[in-house]
C-alpha positions as CSV (number, residue, x, y, z in Angstrom):
1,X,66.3,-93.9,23.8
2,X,64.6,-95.7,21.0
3,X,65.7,-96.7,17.6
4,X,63.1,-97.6,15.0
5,X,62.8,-98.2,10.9
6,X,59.9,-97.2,9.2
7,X,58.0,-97.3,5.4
8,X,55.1,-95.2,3.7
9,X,54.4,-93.1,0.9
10,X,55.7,-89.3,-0.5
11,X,53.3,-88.9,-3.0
12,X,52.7,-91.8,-4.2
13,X,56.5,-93.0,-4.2
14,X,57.6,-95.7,-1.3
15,X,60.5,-94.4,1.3
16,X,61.6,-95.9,3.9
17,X,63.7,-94.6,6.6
18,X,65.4,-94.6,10.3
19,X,64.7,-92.6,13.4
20,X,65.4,-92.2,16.8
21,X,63.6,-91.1,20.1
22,X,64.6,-89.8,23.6
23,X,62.7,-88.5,26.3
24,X,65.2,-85.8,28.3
25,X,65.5,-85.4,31.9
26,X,63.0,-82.0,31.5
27,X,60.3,-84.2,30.6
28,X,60.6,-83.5,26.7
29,X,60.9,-85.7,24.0
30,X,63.6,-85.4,20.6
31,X,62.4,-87.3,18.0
32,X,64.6,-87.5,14.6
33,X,63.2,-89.1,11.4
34,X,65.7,-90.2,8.4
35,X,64.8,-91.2,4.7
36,X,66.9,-93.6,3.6
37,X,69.5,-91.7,1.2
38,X,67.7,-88.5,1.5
39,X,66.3,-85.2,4.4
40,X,66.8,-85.3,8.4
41,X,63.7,-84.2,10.4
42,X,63.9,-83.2,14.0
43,X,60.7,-82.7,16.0
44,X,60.9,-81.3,19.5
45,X,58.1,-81.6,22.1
46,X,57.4,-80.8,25.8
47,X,54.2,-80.9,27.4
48,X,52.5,-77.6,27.9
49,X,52.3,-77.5,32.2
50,X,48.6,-76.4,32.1
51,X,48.0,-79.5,29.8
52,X,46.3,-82.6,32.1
53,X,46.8,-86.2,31.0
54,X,43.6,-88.3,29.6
């Protein structure tokens, strides 16, 4: 698991945040993104088994 801060715009108006990621033992990954004071977003990924790496 990783922890990580980040900054960037909302239109036009600075945020910053906090966030989190994890790759799980079924080889997908939870990702969580925080604004500082403000909405939660959870993004959940796995890797399609047809897909091929590049």
């Amino acid at each position: 698991m990783v922890f990580f801060t980040w900054a960037g715009f909302d239109e036009m108006d600075e945020v910053t945040g906090y966030g989190s990621a994890e790759l799980l033992d079924n080889g997908s990954i939870h990702i969580t993104f925080a604004y500082h004071n403000g909405d939660e977003a959870i993004l959940k990924a796995k890797r399609d088994p047809s897909s091929t790496a590049f």
